[in-house]
N, C-alpha and C positions, 0 to 999 in steps of 0.2 A: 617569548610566548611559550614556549616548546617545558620551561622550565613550570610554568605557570599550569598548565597541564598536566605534568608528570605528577605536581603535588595533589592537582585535582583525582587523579588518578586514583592517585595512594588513598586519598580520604574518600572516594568514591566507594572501594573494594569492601571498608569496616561498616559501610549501610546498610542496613537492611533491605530485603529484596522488594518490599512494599516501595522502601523510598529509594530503590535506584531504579522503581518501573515510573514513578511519579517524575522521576529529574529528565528520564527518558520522554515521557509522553513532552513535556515542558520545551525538550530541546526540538522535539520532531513540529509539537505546533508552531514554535518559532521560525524551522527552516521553510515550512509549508506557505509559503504564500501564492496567494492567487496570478497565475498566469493567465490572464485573455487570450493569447494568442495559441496555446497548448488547449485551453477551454475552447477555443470555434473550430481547432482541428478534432479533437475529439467527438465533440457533439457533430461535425461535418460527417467524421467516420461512421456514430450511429443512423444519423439518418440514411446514409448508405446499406446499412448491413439492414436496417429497417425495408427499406424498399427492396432488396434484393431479398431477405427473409417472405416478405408479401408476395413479392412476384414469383417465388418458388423456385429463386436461383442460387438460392442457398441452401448446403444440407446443415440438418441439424441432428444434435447430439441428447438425448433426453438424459434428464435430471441423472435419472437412476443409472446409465450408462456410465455419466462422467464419476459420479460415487462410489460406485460399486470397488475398485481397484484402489479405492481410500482408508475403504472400512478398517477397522480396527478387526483384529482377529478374534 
C-alpha cells in the first residue's frame, strides 16, 4: 500500500492546484461521515452554553473584540 501511495504522491505534485484542492475536498468529504453520538454531545454542549449564555452565567466576547487581533495590516 505504502508503494501504491508514494506513486500517488509523485502524480499528485505535477497537478495543478485547482485539481489538488478538488482531490482534497473529495478525500475530506469521504473521511467526514456522520457520527450521532459526537452529534448529541455537541448539540448537548450547545444547549448548555445556550442556557448559561441566558442566564448570564456566561461571559461573552463581541465580534469585534475576537477580530480585531486578526486584521490584516
Amino acid at each position: 500500500m505504502a508503494h501504491v501511495a508514494d506513486d500517488l504522491l509523485i502524480r499528485i505534485q505535477s497537478l495543478p492546484d485547482i485539481e489538488k484542492l478538488r482531490l482534497v475536498d473529495n478525500i475530506l468529504t469521504q473521511l467526514d461521515k456522520p457520527d450521532p453520538e459526537l452529534d448529541r454531545i455537541w448539540a448537548d454542549e450547545a444547549r448548555k452554553r445556550w442556557e448559561a449564555y441566558k442566564a448570564g452565567r456566561m461571559k461573552t466576547v463581541s465580534y469585534k473584540d475576537v477580530m480585531v487581533p486578526h486584521r490584516r495590516p
